[in-house]
C-alpha positions in Angstrom: 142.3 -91.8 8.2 142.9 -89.5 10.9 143.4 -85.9 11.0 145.0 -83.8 12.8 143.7 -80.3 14.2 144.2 -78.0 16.6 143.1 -74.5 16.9 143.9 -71.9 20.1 141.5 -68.9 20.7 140.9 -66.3 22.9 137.6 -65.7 25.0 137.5 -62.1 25.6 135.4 -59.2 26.6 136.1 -56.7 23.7 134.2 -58.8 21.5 131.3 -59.2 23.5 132.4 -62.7 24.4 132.5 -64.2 27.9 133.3 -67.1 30.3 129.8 -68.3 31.6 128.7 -68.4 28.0 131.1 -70.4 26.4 131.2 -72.2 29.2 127.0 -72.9 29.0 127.3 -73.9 25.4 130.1 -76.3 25.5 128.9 -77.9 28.2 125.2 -78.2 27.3 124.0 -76.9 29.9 122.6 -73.2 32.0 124.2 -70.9 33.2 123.2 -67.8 34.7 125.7 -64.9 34.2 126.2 -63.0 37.9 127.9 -59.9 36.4 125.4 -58.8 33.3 122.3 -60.9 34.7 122.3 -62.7 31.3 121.2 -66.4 31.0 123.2 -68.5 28.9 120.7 -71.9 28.2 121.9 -74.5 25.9 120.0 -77.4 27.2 118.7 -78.3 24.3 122.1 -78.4 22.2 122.4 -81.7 20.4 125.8 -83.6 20.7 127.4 -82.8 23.9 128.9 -86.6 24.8 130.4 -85.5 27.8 131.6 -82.4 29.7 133.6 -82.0 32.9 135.8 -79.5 34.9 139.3 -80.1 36.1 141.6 -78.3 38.6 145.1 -78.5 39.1 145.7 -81.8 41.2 142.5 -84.0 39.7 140.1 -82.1 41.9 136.5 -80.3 40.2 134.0 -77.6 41.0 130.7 -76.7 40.1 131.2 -75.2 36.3 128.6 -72.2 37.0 129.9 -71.3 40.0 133.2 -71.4 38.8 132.8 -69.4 36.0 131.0 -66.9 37.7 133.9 -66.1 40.2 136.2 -66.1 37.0 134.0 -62.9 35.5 134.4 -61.7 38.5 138.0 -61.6 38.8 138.7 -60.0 35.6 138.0 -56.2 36.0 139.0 -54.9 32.7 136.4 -54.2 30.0 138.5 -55.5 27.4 140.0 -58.8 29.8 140.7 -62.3 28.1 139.2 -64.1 30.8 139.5 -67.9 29.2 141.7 -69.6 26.4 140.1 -72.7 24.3 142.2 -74.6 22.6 139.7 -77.1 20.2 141.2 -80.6 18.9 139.7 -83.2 16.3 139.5 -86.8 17.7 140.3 -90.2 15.4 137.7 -92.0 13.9 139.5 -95.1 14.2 138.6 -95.0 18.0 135.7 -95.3 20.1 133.6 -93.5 22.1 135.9 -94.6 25.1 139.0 -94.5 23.8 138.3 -91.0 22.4 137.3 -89.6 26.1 140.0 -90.9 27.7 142.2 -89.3 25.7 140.9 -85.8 25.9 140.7 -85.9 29.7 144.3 -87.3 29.6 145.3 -83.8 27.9 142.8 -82.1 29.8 144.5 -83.0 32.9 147.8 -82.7 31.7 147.4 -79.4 31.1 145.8 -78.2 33.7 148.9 -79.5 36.1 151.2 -78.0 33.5 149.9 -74.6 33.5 148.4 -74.5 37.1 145.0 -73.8 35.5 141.4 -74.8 35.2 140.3 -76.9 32.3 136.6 -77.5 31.2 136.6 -80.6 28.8 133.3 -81.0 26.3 133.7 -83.8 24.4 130.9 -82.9 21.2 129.9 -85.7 18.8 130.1 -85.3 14.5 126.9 -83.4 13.4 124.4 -85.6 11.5 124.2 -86.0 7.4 120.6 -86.1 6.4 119.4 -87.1 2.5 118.9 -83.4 1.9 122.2 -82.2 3.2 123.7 -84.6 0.4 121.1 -83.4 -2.2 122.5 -79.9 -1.5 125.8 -81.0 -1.5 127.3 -84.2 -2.8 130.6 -83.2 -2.2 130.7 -83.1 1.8 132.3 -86.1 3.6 130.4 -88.3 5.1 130.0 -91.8 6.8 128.1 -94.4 8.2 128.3 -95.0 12.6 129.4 -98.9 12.9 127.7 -98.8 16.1 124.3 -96.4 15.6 123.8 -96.9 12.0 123.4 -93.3 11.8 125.3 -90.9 8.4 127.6 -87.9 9.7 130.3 -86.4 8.8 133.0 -88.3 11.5 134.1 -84.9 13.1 134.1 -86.5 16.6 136.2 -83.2 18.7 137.0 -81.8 22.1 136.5 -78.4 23.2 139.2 -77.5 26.2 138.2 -74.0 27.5 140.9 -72.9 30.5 141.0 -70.3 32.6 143.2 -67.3 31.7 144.8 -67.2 35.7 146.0 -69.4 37.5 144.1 -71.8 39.9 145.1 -73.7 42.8 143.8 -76.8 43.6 141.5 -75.6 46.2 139.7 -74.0 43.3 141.1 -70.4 44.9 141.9 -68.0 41.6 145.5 -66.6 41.6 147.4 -64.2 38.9 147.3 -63.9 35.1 148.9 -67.1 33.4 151.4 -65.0 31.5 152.6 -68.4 29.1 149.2 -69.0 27.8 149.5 -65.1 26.4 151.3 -64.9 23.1 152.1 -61.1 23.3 154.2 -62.2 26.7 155.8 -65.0 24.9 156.5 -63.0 21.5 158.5 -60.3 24.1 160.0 -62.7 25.7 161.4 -64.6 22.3 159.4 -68.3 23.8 157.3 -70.6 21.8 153.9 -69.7 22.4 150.7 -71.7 23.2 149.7 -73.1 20.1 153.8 -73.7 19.0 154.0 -75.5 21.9 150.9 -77.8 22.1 150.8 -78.9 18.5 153.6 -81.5 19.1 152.2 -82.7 22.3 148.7 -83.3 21.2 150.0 -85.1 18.0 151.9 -87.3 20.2 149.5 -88.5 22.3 147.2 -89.1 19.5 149.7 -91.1 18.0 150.1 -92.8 21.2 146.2 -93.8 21.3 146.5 -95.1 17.8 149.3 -97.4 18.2 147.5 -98.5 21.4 144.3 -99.3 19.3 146.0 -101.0 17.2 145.3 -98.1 14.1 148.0 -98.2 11.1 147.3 -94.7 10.3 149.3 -91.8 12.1 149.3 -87.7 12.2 151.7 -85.4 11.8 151.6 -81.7 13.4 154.0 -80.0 10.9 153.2 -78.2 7.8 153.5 -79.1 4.4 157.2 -77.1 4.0 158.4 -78.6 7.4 157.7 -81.9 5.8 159.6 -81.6 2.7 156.1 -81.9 0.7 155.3 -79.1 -1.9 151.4 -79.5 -1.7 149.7 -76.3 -1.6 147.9 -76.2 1.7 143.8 -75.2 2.0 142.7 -72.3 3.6 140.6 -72.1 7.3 136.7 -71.4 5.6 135.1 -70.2 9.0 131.9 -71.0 10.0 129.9 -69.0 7.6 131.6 -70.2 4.8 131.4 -73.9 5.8 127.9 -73.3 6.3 127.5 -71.8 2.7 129.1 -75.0 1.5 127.0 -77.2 3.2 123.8 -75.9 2.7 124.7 -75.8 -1.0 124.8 -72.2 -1.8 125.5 -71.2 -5.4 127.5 -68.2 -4.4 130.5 -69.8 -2.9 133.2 -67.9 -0.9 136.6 -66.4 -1.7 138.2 -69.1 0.4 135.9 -72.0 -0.5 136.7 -71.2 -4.6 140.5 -70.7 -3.7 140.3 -74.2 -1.9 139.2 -75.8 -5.1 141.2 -74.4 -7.1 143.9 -75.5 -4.8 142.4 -79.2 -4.6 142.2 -79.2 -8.4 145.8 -78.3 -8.7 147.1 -80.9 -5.6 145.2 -83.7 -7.5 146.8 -82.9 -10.9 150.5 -82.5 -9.7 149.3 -85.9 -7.9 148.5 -87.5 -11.3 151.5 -86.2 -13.4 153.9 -87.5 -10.9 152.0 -91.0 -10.6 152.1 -91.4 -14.2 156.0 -89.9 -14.3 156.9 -92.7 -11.4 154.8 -95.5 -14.3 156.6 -94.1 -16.9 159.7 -94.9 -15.1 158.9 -98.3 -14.1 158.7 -99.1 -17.4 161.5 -97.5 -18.5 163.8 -99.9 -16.3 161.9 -102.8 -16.5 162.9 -102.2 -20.8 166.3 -101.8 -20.0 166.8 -104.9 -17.9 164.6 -106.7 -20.8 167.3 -105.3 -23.1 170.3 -106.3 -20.9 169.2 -109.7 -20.9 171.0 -112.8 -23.0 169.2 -113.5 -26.8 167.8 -109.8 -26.6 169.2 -107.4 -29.6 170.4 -104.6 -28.3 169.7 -102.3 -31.1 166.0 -103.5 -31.2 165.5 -102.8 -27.8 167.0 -99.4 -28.1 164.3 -98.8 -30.9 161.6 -100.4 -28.8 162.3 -98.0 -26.1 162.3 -94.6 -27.7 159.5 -95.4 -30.1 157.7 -96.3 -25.9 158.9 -93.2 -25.1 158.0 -90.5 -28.1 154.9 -92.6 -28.1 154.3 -91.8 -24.1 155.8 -88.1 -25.3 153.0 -88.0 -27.9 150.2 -89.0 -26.0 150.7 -86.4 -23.3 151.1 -83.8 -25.6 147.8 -84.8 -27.1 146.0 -85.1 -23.9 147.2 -81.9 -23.0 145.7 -80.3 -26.4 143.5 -81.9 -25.5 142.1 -80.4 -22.6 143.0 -77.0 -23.4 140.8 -77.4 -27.0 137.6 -78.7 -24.6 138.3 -75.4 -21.9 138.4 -73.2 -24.6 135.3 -74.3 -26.8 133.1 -74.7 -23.4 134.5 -70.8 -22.3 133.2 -69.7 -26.4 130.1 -71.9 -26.3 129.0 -70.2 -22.8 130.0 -66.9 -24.0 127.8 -67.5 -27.1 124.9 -68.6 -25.3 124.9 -65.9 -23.1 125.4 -63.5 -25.5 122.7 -64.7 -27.3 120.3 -64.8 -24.5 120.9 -61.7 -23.5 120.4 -59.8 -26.9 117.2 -62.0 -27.4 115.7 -60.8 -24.0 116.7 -57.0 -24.7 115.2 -57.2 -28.0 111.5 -58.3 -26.5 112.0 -56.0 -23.9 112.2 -52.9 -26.7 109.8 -54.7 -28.8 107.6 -56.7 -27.2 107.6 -59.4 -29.0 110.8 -62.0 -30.1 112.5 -60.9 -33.6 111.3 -62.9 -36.5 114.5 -64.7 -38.1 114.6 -63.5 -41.6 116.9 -64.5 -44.3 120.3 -62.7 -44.7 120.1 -59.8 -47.7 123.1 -61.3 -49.7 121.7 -65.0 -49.7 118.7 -63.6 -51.5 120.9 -61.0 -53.9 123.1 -64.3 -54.6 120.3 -66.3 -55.9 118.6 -63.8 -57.6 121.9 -63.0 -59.2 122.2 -59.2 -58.7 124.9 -58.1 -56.7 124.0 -54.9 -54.8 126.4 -51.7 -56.6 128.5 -49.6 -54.2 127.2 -47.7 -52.1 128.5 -44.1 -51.2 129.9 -45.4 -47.5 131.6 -48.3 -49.5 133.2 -45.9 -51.9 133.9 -43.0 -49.5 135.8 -45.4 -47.1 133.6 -44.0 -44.4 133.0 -45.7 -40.6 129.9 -47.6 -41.0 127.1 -47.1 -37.7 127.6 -49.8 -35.0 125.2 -52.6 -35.5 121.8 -52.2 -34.0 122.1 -55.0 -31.3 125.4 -53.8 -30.5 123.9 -50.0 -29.5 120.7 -51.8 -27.7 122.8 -53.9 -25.5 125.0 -50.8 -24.4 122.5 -48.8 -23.7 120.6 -51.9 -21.7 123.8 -52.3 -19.9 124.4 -48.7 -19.2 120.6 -48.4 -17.9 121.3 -51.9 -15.6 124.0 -49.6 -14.0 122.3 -46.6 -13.1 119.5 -48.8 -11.5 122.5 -50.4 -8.9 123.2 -48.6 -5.9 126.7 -49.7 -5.1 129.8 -49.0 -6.6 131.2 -52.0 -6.1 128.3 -53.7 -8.2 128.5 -51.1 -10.9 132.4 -51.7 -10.9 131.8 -55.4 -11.1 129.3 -55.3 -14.0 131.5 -52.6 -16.0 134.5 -55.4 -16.2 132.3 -58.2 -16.6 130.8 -56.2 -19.9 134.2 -55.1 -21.0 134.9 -58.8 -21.5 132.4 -59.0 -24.3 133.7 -60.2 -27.1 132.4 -57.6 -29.7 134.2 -54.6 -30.1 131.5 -52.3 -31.1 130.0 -52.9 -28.4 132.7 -52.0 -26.0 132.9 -48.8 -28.0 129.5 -47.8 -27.7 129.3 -49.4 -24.2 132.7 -46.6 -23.4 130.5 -43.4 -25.0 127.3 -45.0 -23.1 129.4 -43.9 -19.8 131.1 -40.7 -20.6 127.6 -39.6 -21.7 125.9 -40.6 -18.2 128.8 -39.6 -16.0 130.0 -43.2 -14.7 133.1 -43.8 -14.3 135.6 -47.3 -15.4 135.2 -47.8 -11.6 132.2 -47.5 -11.1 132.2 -44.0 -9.4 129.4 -41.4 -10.5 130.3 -37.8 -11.3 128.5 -35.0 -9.6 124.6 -34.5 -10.9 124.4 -38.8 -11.5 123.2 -40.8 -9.1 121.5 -44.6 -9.4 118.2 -45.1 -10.6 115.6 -47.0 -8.4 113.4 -48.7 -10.3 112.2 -49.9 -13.5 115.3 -50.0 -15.9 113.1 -49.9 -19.1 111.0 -47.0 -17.9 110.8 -43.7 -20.6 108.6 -41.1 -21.0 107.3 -39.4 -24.0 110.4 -36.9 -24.3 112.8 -39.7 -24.3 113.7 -39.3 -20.3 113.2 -41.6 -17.6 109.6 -42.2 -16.5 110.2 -43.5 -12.8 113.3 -40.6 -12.3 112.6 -37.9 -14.5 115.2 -36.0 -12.3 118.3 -38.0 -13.3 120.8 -35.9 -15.3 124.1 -36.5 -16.8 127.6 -34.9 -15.6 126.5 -31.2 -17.6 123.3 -30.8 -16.5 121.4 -32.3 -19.2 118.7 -35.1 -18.5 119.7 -38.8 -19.4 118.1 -40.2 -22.7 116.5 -43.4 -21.8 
């Protein structure tokens, strides 16, 4: 189906951007910059269908020389010396039908702002094997007319000058209602309020004209009366992280999961509420009808109903009993891994399993008599792995430079579920001088090296220097 997008921004100087560059890789083509002497060449830039230059009236100019006089114009270091605004274009059309309607908007905005447009019209990046081996998830599709998989995000790039232009191609004063700081003061709709209606207009207008069923709609999910939580803009780097298969997804890219996961089940509950329903009716105009017993088919429907009651509920349990054994099972197995691998480290070699001590007293028959810590009532020691993997943990953090990677690991190890070892992981970090977030105290700093390193006295052997928060050196 089609989908609608359309995105404004600024091409300005403070961030190092400019005219003859955007311009140059739009386009496809080179472009010399005039002011800085820098030469913009995107020749070899894959996907550029089409690009051409409009000025007010249907007339054109040469783009480089155009955009040259543009940088030129603009004195200010900090000058916004073009606009883009960037739209999606169907699928459901071709290659023709697509290009005349960018160049339809193109031109219609150039007349309606008295400014010059630059229309690139880019074709949908290519899908190979190993971008689907790397990611599954990304859409993708097959060309009817090449053969060829991409992912169908045919768009336009419409790059206007940020003054106004007369036909004749001569360069006039700042267009004051493309800039949303004039339109805010003056109370107006700006650019991109203004725009979104129009382009979803004439895209509906190219549908219908093609003969498409499917439609799009400029307004958000609260103007439309829809209580779908909306995805969040990734951004290139992001996008790119997702498509190349990166383990270590985003902020935004986990929070649009998350928000896909929740859109699809509030989709399912209210499909099977709208079944549920059906039914419902269908049993009460069974009920209504001649020869049926009334009280029977009062029975029949609220035994269907506690029995539709009953198998959510159990679904439900369902799913919570499967979340909670995978969140122990992984917890277990980490935990387990984790003690094992400290263990070899202090050892050497893995732990022989030997038989628990009471199994042994049980079959032999002797029960073992009380010992003065059982009588006494005094606090037994913390088990052994316990105090090994606090001390490991405490030695992982002195060997991280950042705070915000100590902070991290210190919550992530105060999840664990044994409480001993959040004890002894608590007086691990008093005793080295590192703070609950991460901060170090004044004579710790981060170790740089080998985490298992000691010396003979029980120091560090690669940083014999590093003391605790008194003075004293850290016991390894």
């Amino acid at each position: 189906m089609a989908v609608y997008h359309l995105r404004v921004k600024p091409i300005q100087r403070s961030k190092k951007r400019h005219a003859t560059a955007a311009a140059a890789y739009r386009a496809g083509v080179c472009i010399v910059d005039e002011r800085t002497g820098k030469k913009h060449d995107y020749r070899h830039k894959m996907g550029v269908l089409g690009a051409e230059l409009c000025l007010p009236g249907g007339g054109t100019e040469e783009r480089a020389a155009f955009w040259n006089r543009v940088e030129h114009h603009h004195r200010r270091k900090d000058a916004v010396v073009a606009r883009e605004i960037e739209v999606s274009l169907p699928r459901e059309l071709n290659d023709g039908q697509r290009w005349e309607l960018a160049m339809t908007y193109a031109h219609e905005l150039a007349g309606r702002y008295g400014v010059a447009v630059d229309a690139a019209f880019h074709a949908p990046r290519p899908v190979s094997d190993k971008d689907l081996e790397l990611n599954p998830e990304q859409f993708h599709m097959i060309d009817p007319d090449t053969g060829h998989r991409h992912n169908g995000n045919w768009h336009c790039h419409l790059l206007f000058s940020a003054c106004h232009v007369e036909p004749d191609g001569t360069l006039g004063k700042k267009c004051v209602e493309l800039d949303p700081i004039h339109c805010r003061r003056r109370k107006i709709l700006n650019l991109t309020q203004r725009e979104r209606s129009r382009w979803a207009e004439l895209q509906n207008r190219a549908l219908e004209r093609a003969g498409a069923a499917c439609r799009v709609d400029h307004r958000s999910y609260v103007d439309r009366g829809n209580d779908r939580v909306p995805t969040v803009h990734l951004g290139g780097y992001a996008a790119r992280m997702r498509r190349d298969g990166t383990p270590q997804l985003s902020e935004q890219a986990m929070l649009n999961r998350e928000i896909v996961a929740t859109n699809n089940e509030v989709w399912r509950l209210r499909e099977q509420a709208r079944r549920e329903r059906i039914e419902e009716r269908e049993l009460k105009a069974w009920i209504k009808q001649p020869g049926v017993c009334s009280a029977s088919g009062r029975i029949i429907l609220e035994s269907r109903m506690m029995d539709s009651i009953e198998r959510s509920y159990l679904l439900s349990q369902q799913i919570e009993e499967e979340e909670r054994s995978s969140v122990r099972q992984s917890r277990a197995d980490f935990q387990h891994s984790q003690v094992t691998d400290e263990q070899i480290e202090l050892t050497g070699s893995r732990p022989a399993t030997e038989e628990p001590e009471s199994a042994s007293e049980m079959r032999s028959g002797e029960y073992p008599a009380p010992t003065p810590a059982r009588l006494t009532g005094s606090v037994p020691e913390p088990p052994r792995d316990a105090q090994v993997r606090a001390k490991l943990a405490v030695r992982r953090l002195l060997c991280m430079v950042e705070q915000i990677d100590r902070a991290a690991a210190i919550r992530e190890a105060m999840l664990d579920p044994d409480d001993r070892f959040a004890e002894v992981f608590q007086e691990q970090l008093l005793e080295v001088g590192i703070g609950a977030h991460g901060e170090l105290s004044h004579g710790a700093r981060p170790s740089q090296g080998d985490e298992l390193g000691e010396s003979a006295d029980g120091t560090s052997a690669e940083h014999p220097g590093l003391t605790r928060a008194d003075g004293a050196p850290v016991k390894r």
